[in-house]
Chimera marker file (.cmm) of the C-alpha trace (Angstrom):
<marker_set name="trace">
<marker id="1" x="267.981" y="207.171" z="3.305" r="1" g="1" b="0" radius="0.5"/>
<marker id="2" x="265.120" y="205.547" z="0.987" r="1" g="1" b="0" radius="0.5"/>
<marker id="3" x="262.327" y="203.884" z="2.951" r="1" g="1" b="0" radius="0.5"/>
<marker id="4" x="263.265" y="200.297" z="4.416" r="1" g="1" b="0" radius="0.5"/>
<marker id="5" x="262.261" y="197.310" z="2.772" r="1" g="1" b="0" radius="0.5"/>
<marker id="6" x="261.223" y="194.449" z="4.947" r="1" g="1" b="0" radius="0.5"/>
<marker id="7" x="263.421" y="192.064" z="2.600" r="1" g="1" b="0" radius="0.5"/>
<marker id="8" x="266.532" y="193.617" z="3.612" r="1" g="1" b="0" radius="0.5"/>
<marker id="9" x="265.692" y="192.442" z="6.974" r="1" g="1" b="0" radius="0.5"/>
<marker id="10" x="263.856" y="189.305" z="6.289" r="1" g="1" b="0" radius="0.5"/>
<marker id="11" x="267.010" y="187.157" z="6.910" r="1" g="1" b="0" radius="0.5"/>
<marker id="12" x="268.071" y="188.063" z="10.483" r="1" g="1" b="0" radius="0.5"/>
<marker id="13" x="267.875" y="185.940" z="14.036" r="1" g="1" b="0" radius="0.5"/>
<marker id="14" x="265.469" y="186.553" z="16.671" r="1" g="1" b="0" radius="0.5"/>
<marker id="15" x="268.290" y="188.108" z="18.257" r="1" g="1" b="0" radius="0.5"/>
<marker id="16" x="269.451" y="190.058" z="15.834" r="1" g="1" b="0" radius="0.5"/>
<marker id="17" x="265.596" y="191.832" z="15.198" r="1" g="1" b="0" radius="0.5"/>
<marker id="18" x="265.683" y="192.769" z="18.689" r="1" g="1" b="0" radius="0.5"/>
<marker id="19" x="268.471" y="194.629" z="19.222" r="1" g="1" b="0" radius="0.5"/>
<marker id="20" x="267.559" y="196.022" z="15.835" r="1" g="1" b="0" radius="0.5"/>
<marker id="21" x="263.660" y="197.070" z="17.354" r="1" g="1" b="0" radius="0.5"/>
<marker id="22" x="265.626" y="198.562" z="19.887" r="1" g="1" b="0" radius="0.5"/>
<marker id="23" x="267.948" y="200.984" z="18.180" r="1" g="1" b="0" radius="0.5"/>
<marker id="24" x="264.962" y="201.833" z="15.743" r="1" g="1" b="0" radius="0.5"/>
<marker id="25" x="262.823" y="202.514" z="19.013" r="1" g="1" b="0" radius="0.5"/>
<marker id="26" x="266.198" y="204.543" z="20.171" r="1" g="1" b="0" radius="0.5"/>
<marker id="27" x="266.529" y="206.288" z="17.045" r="1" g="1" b="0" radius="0.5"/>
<marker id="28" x="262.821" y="207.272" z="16.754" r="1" g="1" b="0" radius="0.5"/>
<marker id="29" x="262.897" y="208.732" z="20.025" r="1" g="1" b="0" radius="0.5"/>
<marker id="30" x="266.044" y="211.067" z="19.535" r="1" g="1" b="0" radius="0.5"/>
<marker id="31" x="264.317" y="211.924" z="16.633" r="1" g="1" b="0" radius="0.5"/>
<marker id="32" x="261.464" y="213.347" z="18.963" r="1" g="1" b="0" radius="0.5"/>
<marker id="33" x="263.785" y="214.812" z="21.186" r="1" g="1" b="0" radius="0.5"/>
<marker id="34" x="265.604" y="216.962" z="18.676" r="1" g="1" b="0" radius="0.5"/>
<marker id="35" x="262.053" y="218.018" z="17.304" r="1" g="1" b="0" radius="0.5"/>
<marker id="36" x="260.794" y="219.531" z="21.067" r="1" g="1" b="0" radius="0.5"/>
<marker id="37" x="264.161" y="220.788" z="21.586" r="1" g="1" b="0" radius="0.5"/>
<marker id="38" x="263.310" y="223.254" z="18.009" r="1" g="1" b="0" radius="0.5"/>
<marker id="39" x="266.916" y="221.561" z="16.386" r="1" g="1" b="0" radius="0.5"/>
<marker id="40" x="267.077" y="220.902" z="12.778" r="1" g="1" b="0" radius="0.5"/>
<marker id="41" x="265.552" y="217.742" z="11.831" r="1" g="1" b="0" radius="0.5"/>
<marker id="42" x="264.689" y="215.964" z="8.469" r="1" g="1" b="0" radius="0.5"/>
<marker id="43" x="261.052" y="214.841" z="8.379" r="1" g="1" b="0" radius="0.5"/>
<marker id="44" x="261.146" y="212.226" z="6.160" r="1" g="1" b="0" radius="0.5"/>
<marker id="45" x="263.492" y="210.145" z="8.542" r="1" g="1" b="0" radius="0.5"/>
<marker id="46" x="259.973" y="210.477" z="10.678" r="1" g="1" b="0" radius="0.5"/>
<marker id="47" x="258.322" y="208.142" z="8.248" r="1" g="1" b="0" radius="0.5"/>
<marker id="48" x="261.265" y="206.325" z="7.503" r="1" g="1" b="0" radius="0.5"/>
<marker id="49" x="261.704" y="205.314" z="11.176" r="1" g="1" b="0" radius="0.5"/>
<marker id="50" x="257.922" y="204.570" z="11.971" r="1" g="1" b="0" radius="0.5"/>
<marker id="51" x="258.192" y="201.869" z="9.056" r="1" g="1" b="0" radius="0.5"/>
<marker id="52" x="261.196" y="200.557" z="9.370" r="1" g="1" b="0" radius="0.5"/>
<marker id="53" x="259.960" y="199.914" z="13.300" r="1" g="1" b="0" radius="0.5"/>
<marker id="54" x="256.269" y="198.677" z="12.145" r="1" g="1" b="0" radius="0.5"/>
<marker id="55" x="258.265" y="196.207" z="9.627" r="1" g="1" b="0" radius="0.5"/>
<marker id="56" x="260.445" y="195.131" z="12.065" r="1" g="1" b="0" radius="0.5"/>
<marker id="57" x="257.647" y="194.520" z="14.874" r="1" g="1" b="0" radius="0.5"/>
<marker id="58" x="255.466" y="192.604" z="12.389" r="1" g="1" b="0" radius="0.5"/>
<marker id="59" x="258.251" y="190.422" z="11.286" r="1" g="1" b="0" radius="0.5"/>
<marker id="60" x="258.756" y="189.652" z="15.137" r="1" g="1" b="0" radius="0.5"/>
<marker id="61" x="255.415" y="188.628" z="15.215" r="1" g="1" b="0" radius="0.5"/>
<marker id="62" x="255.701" y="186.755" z="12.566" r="1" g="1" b="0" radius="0.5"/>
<marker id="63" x="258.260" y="184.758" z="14.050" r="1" g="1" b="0" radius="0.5"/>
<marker id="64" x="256.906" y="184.004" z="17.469" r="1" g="1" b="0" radius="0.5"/>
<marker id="65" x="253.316" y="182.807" z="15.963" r="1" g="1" b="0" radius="0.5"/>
<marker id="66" x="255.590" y="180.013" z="13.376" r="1" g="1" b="0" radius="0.5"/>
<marker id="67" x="257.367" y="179.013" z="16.746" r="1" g="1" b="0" radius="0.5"/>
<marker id="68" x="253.872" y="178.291" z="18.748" r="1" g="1" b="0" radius="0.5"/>
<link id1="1" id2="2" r="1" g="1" b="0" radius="0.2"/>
<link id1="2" id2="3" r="1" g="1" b="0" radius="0.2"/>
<link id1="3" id2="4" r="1" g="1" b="0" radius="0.2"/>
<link id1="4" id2="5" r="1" g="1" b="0" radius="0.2"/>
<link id1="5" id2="6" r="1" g="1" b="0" radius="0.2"/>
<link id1="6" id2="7" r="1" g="1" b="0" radius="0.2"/>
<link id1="7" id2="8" r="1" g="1" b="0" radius="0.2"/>
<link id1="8" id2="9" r="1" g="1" b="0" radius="0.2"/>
<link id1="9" id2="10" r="1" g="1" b="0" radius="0.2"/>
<link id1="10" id2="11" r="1" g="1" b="0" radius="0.2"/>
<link id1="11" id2="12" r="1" g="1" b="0" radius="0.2"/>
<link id1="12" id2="13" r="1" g="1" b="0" radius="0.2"/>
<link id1="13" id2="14" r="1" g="1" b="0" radius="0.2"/>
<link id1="14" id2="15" r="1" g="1" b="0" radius="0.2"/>
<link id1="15" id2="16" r="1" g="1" b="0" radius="0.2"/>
<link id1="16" id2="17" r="1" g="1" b="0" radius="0.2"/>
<link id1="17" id2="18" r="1" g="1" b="0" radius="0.2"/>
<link id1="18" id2="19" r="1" g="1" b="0" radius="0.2"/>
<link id1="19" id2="20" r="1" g="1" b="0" radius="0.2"/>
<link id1="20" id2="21" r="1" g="1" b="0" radius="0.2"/>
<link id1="21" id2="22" r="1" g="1" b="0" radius="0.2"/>
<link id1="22" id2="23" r="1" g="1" b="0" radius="0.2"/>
<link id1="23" id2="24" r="1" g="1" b="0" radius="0.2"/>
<link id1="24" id2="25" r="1" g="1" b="0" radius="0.2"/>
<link id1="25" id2="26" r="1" g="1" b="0" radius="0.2"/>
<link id1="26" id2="27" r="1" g="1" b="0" radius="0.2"/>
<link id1="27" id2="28" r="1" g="1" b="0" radius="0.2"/>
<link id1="28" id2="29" r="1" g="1" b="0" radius="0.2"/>
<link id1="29" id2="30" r="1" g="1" b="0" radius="0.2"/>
<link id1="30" id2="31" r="1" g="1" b="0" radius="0.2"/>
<link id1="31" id2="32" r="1" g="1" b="0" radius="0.2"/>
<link id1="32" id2="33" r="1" g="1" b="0" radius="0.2"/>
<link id1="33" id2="34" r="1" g="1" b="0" radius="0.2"/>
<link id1="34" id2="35" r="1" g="1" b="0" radius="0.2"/>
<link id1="35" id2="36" r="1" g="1" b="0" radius="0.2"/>
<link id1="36" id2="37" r="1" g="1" b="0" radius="0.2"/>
<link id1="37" id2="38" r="1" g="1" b="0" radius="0.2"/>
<link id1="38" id2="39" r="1" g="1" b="0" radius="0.2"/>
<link id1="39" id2="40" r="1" g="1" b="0" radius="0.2"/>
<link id1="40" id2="41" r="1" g="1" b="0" radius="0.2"/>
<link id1="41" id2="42" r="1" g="1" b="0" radius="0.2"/>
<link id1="42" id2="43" r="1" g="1" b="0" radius="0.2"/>
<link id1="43" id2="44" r="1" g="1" b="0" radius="0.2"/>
<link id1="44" id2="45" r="1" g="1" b="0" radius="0.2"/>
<link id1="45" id2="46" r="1" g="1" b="0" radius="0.2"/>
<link id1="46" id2="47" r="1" g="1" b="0" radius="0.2"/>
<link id1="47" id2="48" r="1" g="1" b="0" radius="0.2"/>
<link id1="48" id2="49" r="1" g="1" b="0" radius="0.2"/>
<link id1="49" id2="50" r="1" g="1" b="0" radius="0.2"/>
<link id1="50" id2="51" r="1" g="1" b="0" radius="0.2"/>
<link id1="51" id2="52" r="1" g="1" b="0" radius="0.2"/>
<link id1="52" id2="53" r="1" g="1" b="0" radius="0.2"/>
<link id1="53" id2="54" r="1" g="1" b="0" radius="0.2"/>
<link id1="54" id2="55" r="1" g="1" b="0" radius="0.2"/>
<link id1="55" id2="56" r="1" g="1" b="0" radius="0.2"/>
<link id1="56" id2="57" r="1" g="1" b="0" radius="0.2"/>
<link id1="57" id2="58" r="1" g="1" b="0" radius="0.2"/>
<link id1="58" id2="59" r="1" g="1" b="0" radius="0.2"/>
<link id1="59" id2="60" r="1" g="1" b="0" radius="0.2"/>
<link id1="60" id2="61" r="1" g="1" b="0" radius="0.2"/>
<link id1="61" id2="62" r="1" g="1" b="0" radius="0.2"/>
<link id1="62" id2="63" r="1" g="1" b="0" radius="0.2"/>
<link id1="63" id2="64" r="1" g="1" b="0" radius="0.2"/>
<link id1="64" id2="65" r="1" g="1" b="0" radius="0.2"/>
<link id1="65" id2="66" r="1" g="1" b="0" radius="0.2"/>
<link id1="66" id2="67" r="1" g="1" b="0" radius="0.2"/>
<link id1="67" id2="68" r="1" g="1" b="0" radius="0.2"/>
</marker_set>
């Protein structure tokens, strides 16, 4: 898993980029869980995660300022 790029998602509906927030939100927060619980964990897919949700969450903004 290489490190998101904000063009892969540049071309999706305001539906579609929240449901995708929300699994990234989902994801990054199993991630945590399997880290406290001491399970083996990858920690690049930290980083990964984090960016893919900041790119994601800025795009959304994005968005709703154009609409305004």
């Amino acid at each position: 898993m290489g490190l998101p790029n904000i063009n892969d998602i540049n071309h999706k509906s305001i539906k579609e980029l929240k449901e995708e927030i929300i699994i990234t939100k989902r994801e990054l927060l199993n991630l945590n869980i399997r880290q406290r619980t001491q399970q083996e964990i990858k920690p690049h897919l930290f980083k990964c995660t984090k960016r893919k949700l900041a790119q994601l969450l800025t795009l959304e903004t994005k968005i709703n300022k154009s609409q305004e």
